[in-house]
N, C-alpha and C positions, 0 to 999 in steps of 0.2 A: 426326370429331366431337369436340368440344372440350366437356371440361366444367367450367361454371361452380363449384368447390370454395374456398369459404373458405381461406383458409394461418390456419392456428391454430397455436401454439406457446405450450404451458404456461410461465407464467415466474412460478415461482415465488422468494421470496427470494435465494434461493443464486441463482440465475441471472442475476437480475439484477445482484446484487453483482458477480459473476463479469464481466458485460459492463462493467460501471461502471470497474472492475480493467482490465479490458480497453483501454477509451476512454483512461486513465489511463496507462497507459503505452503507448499512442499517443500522444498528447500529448507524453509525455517525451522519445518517440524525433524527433517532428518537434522539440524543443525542442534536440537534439545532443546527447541522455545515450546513453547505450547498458545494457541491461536488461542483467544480470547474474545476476538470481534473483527468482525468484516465486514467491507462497506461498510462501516461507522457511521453514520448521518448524527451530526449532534446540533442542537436547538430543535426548535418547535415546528418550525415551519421555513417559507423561505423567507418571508421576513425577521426572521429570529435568528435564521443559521447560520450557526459557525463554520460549520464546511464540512468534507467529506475524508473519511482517513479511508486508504483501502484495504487494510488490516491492520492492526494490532497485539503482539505475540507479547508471552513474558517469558523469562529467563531466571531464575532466582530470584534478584529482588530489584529488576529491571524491568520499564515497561518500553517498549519497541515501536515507534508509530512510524508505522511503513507505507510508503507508497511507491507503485509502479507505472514506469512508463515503460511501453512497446513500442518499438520505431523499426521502421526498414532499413535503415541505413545507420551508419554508426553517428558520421555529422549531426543528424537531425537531434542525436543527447544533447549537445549541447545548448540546444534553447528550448528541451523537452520540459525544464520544469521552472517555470518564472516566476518573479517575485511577488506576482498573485497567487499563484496557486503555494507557494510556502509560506505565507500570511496565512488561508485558510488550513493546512495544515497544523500549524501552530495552534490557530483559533480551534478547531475540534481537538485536537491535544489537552488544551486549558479546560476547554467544556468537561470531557472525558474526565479528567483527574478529580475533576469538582463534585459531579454528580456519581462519583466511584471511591466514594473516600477509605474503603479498605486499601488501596495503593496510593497512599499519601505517603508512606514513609517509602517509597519504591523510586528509584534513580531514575530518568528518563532520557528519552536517545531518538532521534528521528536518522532512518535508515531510509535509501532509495533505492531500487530495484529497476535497472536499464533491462529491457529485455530485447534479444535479436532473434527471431525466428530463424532456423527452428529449434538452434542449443543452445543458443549465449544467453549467458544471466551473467550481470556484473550487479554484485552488492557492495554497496558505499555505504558502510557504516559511520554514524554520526557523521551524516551530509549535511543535515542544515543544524544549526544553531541559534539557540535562540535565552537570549538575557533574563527575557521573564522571569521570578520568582514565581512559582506557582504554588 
C-alpha cells in the first residue's frame, strides 16, 4: 500500500541562498572554470576577518571571486549588493591571493551571480572593480 504524502521541505533563506550558490557554480563548472573554494571565510576570526567570498573558480590563468545574490523580484538586484559588502569582497580577495601564492602570477576578476527562482541566472562578469595592486 502506497501512500499518498506531500514532499515538503522548509526552505528557508539560507537554503535557498545555499542552492542559488549551488546552481552558480554549476554554471561555472559547465562553463570550463573549476571550483577551487567555497564559502571562503578568510582571517582568523571575527576580529581579524576580511570577509566571506561565496566561491572561487579558475579558468586558465584566472582566478574568479564570485558572489551570489537570490532575490524574488528583479528590482530588489539593484540594491542586492552594496558598497559594504564589495569592500568585504575585495578584502577576502586580498587575503586569498596572499596566503595562495601559487596564483600570484594569475589575472583576477570579481563576477556576480543575480539569481531569480526558479531559472534565471544573470552572470555579470567583471562587476566590481577594484584599483588595488595585489
Amino acid at each position: 500500500m502506497f501512500m499518498n504524502v506531500p514532499f515538503k521541505l522548509k526552505m528557508n533563506k539560507y537554503r535557498i541562498g545555499h542552492i542559488a550558490e549551488i546552481l552558480c557554480r554549476i554554471y561555472m563548472f559547465f562553463h570550463g572554470y573549476k571550483v577551487i573554494a567555497h564559502n571562503y571565510k578568510s582571517g582568523t576570526g571575527k576580529k581579524n576577518s576580511c570577509g566571506e567570498i561565496d566561491f572561487i573558480v579558475q579558468k586558465r590563468k584566472t582566478i574568479v571571486f564570485c558572489e551570489v545574490k537570490q532575490r524574488k523580484d528583479r528590482s530588489a538586484f539593484l540594491f542586492a549588493l552594496t558598497r559594504q559588502q564589495q569592500k568585504r569582497i575585495m578584502n577576502g580577495a586580498q587575503f586569498f591571493m596572499k596566503t595562495h601564492p601559487q596564483y600570484t602570477s594569475f589575472s583576477m576578476r570579481f563576477d556576480v551571480f543575480f539569481v531569480q527562482f526558479p531559472y534565471k541566472i544573470k552572470h555579470i562578469k567583471n562587476a566590481l572593480y577594484s584599483d588595488n595592486s595585489f
